[in-house]
C-alpha positions in Angstrom: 195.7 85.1 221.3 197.6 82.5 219.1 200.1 82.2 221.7 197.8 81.0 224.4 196.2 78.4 221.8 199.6 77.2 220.9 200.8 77.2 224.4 198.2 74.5 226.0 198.5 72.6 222.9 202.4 72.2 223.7 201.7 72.3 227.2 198.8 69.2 226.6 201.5 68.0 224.0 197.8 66.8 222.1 199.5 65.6 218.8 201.2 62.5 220.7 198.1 61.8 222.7 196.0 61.9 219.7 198.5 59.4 218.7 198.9 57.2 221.1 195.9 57.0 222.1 195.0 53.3 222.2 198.8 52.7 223.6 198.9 50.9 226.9 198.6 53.2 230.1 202.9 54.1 230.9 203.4 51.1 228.4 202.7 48.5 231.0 202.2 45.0 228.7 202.5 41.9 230.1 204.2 39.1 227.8 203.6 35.2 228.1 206.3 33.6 229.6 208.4 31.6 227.5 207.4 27.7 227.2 204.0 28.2 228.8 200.9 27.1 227.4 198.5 27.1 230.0 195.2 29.0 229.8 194.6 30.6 232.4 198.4 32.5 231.9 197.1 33.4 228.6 193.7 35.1 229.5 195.3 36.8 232.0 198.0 38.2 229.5 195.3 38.7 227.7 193.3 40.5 229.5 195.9 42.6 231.7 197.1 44.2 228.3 193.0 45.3 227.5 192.8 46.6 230.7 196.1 48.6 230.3 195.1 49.8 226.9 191.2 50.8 228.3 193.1 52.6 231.0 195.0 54.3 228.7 192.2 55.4 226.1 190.1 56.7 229.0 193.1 58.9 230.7 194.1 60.2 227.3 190.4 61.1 226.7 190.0 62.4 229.2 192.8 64.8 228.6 191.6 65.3 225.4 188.4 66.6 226.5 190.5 68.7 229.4 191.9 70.8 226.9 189.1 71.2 224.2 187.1 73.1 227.7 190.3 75.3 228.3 191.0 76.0 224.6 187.2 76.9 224.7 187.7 78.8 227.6 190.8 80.4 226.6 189.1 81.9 223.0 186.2 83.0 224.8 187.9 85.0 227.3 190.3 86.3 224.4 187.2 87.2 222.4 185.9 89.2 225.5 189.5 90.9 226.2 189.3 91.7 222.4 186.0 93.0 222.3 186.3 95.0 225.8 189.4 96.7 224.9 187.8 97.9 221.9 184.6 99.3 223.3 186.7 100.7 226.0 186.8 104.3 224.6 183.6 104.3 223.9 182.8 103.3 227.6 185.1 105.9 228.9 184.0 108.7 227.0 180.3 107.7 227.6 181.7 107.8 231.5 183.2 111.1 231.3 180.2 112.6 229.3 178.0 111.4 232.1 180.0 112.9 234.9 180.4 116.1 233.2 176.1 116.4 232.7 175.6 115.5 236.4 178.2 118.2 237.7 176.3 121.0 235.3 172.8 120.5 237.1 
């Protein structure tokens, strides 16, 4: 069951998007051009990088949360494989031993 765990956390690659997760979204930033001081071209700098980084938290939350529901998803359906395959027997024999009672009536 390890191996499914570690696959989506490679597969999610969740150590980088844990850390970079206020990075811009692709690493789109917008610089001030050179010998410019008005202010509109500096709130719009400004605020074109926010938006990139705000787009960038959400879609790496988002994935975040993604795989926290499949790695939820994945244990619980490895703890119900587990715990199927080891009540198994007991279902077959319980099965047969039924069968067997009917056929003797």
């Amino acid at each position: 069951m390890s191996n499914y765990v570690n696959f989506w956390v490679f597969f999610f690659s969740i150590e980088r998007v844990i850390k970079s997760l206020f990075s811009p979204w692709k690493k789109i930033e917008y610089k001030v051009p050179k010998n410019v001081f008005d202010i509109l071209v500096w709130a719009d700098v400004i605020f074109s990088n926010i938006f990139s980084r705000v787009m960038g938290f959400i879609i790496r939350t988002v994935l975040i949360l993604v795989f926290v529901l499949i790695e939820f998803l994945t244990l619980t359906l490895g703890v119900l494989v587990i715990l199927f395959w080891i009540l198994l027997p007991i279902l077959l024999a319980y099965a047969l031993f039924m069968i067997l009672s009917e056929t003797n009536v």
